[in-house]
C-alpha positions in Angstrom: 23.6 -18.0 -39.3 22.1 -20.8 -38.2 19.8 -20.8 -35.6 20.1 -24.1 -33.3 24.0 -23.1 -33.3 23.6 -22.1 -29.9 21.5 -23.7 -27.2 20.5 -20.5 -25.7 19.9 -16.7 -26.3 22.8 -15.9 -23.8 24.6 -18.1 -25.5 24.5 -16.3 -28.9 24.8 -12.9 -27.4 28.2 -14.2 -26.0 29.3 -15.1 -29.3 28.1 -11.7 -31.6 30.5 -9.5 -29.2 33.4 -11.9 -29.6 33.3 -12.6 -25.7 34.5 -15.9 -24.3 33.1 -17.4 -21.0 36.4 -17.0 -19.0 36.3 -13.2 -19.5 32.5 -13.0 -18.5 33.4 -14.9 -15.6 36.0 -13.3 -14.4 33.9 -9.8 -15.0 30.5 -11.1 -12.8 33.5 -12.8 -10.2 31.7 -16.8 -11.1 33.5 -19.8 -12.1 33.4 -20.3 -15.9 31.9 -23.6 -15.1 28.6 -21.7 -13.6 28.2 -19.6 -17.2 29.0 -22.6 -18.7 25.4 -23.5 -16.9 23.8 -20.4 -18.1 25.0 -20.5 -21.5 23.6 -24.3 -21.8 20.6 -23.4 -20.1 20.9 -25.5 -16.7 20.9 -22.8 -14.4 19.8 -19.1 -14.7 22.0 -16.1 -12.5 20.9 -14.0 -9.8 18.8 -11.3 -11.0 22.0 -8.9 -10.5 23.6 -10.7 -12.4 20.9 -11.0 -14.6 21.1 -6.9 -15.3 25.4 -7.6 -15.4 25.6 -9.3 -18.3 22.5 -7.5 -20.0 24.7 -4.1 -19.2 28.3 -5.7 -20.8 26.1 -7.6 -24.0 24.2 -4.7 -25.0 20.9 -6.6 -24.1 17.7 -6.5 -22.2 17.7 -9.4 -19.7 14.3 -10.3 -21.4 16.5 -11.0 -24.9 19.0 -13.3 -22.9 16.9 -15.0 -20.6 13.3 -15.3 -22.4 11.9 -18.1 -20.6 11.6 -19.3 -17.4 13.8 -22.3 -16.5 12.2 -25.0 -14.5 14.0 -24.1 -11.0 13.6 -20.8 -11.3 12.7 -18.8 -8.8 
């Protein structure tokens, strides 16, 4: 697979369990415009949230959401 293919870990985990953004939205109740964000790396979730979509990809929030993002808090 090739690596830059996605822009972001979250991204990537979306795609290896076949989910698409409308259903994660609908599951965390967000617009799919706001994981849209976190999938392109503009905005991060709230730390619940954070722990959500860890729980439903299988992942530890560290593997979705290495880095810090400049706004975040």
């Amino acid at each position: 697979m090739d690596k830059n293919k996605y822009k972001t870990p979250l991204a990537e985990a979306i795609h290896a369990k076949g989910f698409r953004q409308n259903w994660i939205a609908n599951k965390l109740s967000v617009m799919p415009e706001t994981v849209s964000r976190w999938t392109n790396g503009h905005s991060r979730p709230s730390a619940l949230r954070q722990q959500k979509l860890a729980d439903l990809l299988g992942k530890q929030i560290e593997e979705i959401f290495p880095k810090p993002i400049k706004n975040d808090k």
